[in-house]
C-alpha positions as CSV (number, residue, x, y, z in Angstrom):
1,X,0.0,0.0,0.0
2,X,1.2,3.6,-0.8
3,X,0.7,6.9,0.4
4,X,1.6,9.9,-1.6
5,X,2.7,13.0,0.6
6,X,0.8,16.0,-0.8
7,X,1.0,18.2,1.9
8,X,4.6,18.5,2.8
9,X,6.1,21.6,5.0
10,X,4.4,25.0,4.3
11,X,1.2,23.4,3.8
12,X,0.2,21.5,7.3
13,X,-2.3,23.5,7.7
14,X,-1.6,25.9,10.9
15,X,-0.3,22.9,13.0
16,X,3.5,23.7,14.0
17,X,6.2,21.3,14.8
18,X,5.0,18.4,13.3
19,X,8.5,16.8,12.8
20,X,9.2,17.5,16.4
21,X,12.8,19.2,15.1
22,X,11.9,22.5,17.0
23,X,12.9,21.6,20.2
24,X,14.6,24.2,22.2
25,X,16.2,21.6,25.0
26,X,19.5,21.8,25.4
27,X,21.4,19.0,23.2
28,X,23.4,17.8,25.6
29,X,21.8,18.5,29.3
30,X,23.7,16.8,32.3
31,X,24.9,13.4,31.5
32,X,22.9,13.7,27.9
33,X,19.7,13.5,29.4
34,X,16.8,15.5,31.6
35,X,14.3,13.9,34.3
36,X,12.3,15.8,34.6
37,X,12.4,18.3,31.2
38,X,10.6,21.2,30.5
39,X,7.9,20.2,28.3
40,X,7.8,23.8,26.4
41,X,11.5,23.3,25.5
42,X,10.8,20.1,24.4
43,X,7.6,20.5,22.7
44,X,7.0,23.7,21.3
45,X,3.5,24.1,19.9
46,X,2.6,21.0,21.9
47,X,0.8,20.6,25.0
48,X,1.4,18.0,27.3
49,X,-1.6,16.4,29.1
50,X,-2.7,13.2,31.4
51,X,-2.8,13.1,35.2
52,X,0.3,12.5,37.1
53,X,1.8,12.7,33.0
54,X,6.0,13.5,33.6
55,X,8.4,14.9,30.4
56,X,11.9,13.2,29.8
57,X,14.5,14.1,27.6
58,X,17.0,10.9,26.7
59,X,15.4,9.2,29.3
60,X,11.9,7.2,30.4
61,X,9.7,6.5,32.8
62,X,9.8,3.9,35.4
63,X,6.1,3.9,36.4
64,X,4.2,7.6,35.6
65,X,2.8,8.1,32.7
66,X,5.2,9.9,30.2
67,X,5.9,11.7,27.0
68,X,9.8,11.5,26.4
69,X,11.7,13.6,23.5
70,X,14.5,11.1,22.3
71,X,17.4,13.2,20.9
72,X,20.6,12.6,18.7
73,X,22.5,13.3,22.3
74,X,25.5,10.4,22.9
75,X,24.7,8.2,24.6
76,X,21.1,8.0,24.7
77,X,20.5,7.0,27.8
78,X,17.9,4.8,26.9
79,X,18.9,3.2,23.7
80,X,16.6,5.3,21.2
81,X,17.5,6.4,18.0
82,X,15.5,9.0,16.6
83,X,13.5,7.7,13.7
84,X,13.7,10.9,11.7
85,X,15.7,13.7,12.0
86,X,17.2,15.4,15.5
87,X,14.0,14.3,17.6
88,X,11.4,11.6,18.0
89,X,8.4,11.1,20.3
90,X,8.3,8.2,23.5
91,X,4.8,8.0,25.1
92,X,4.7,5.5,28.1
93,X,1.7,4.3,30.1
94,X,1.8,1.8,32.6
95,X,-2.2,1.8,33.7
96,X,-1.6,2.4,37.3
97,X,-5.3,3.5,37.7
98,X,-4.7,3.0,41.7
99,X,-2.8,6.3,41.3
100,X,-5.5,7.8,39.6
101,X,-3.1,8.0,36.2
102,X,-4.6,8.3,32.7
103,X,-3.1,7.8,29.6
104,X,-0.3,10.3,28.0
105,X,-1.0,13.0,25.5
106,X,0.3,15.2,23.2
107,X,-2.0,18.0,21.7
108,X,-2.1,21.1,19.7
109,X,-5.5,22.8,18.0
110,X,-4.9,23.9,14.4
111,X,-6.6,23.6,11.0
112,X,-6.4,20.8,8.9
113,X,-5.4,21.5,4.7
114,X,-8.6,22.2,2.9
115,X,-7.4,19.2,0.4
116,X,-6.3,16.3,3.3
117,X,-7.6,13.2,2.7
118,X,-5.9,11.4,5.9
119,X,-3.0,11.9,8.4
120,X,0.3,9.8,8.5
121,X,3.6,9.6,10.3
122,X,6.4,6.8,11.3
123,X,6.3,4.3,13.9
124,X,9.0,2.4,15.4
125,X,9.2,-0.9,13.9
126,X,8.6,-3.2,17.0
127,X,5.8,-3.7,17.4
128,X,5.4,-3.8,21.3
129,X,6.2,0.5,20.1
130,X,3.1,0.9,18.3
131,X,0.4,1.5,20.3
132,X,-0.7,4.6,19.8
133,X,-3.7,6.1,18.9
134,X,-4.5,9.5,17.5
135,X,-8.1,11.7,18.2
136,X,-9.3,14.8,16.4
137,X,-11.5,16.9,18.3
138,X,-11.7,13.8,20.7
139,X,-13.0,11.1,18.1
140,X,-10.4,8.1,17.3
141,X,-9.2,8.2,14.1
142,X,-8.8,3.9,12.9
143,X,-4.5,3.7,11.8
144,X,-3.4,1.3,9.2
145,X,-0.4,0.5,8.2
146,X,1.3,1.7,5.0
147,X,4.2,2.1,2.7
148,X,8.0,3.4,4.3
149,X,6.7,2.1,8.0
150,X,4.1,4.8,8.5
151,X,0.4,4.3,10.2
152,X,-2.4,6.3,8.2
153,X,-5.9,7.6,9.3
154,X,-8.6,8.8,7.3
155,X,-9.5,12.7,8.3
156,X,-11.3,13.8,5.6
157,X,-14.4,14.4,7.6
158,X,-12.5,17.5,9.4
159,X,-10.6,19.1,5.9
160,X,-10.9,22.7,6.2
161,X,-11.3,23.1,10.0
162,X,-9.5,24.0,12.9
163,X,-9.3,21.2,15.8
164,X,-7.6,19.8,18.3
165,X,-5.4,17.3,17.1
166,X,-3.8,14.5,19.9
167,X,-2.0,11.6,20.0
168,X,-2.0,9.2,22.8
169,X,-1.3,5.6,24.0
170,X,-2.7,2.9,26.1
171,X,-6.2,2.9,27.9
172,X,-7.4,3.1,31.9
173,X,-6.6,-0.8,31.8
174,X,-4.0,-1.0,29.5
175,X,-1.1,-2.1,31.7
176,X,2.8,-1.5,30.0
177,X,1.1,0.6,26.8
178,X,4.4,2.3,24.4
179,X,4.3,4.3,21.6
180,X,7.3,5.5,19.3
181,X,6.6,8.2,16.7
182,X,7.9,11.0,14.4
183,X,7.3,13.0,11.3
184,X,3.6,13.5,11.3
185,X,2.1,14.4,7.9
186,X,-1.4,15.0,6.1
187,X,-1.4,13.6,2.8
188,X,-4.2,14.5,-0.2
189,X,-4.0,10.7,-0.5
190,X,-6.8,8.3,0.8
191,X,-6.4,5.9,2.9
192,X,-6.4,2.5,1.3
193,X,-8.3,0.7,4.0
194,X,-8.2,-3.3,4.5
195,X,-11.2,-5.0,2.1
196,X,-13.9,-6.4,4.9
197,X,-13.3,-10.3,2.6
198,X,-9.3,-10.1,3.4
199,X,-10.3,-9.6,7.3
200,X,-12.2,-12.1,7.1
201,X,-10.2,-14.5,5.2
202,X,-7.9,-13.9,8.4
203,X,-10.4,-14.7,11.3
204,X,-11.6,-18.0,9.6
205,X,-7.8,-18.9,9.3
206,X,-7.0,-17.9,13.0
207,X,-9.6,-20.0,14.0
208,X,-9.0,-23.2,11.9
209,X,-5.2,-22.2,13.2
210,X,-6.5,-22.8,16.9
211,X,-8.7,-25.7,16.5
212,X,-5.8,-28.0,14.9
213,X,-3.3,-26.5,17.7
214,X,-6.2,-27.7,20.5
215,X,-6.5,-31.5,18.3
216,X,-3.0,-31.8,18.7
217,X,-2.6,-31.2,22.2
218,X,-5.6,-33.3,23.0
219,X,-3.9,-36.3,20.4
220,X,-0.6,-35.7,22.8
221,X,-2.4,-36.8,25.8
């Protein structure tokens, strides 16, 4: 499947810091890293939300919630290599809902391009990195996968309007939720989403997949 970027820099509408390159952090902060770091330095045009919801630079979260900016500083103290350019995006939840945390987000209101047919951007390629999930104006917006290891959504319904854009990962009882992202773009391409008889053609073989794995355990006994 391929996606076609239409709307490149100058014409995201008047969303800012899409890339995630305009970070004003210092590059190379005590030890290469910052725990806490100051989420307007590392997110211009971004607003960081979620109860109990803690900013790192270089670094992660053993147990809040988190939005982390991984940089090109050496070492990383956590082993991330930015997927795109300077500066990529880390969001951590752990589903502590005992400490009345919620899930991580990043936000920012702007207008989507007249002409978008749907949103994209890279994802890390583990997979135990990729769940995210991304909201306009508070409805979830279904990702697929696509060409150059990028997740697409269809926002064709909001062309033309200003919103509030936010990403976020995990749910209330989600437990060890991760999501690893960069280069966010809207696209005058539609999405090419999965035909209903290929979805199915995977269910049926799923299950015929677990009924021969339970016969052969039953035929070892």
């Amino acid at each position: 499947m391929a996606c076609v970027l239409g709307l490149r820099a100058g014409a995201q509408g008047t969303f800012q810091n899409l890339d995630f390159e305009d970070a004003t952090i210092a590059p190379t902060p005590v030890g290469g890293y910052a725990y806490p770091a100051n989420p307007l330095q590392a997110f211009p045009g971004w607003t960081v939300g979620g109860h109990g919801t803690v900013v790192a630079y270089n670094d992660e979260s053993l147990g809040a919630p988190a939005v982390d900016l991984m940089g090109p500083s050496f070492p990383n103290r956590v082993g991330y290599t930015p997927l795109q350019g300077s500066y990529s995006v880390l969001m951590q939840y752990f589903g502590d809902e005992e400490m009345g945390f919620t899930p991580p987000t990043l936000s920012q209101t702007g207008t989507i391009p007249a002409t978008a047919e749907s949103i994209n951007f890279l994802v890390s390629p583990s997979p135990v990195e990729n769940d995210g999930a991304v909201e306009v104006n508070g409805t979830s917006v279904p990702l697929y996968p696509i060409a150059g290891g990028r997740l697409a959504g269809n926002v064709s319904a909001w062309a033309g309007q200003s919103v509030q854009l936010t990403f976020t990962t995990g749910t209330p009882s989600t437990f060890g939720s991760s999501f690893y992202f960069d280069d966010v773009n809207f696209s005058t391409t539609a999405v090419p989403e999965p035909d209903s008889r290929f979805l199915l053609g995977i269910a049926i073989f799923v299950v015929v997949l677990r009924r021969r794995s339970s016969h052969l355990r039953i035929d070892s006994l």
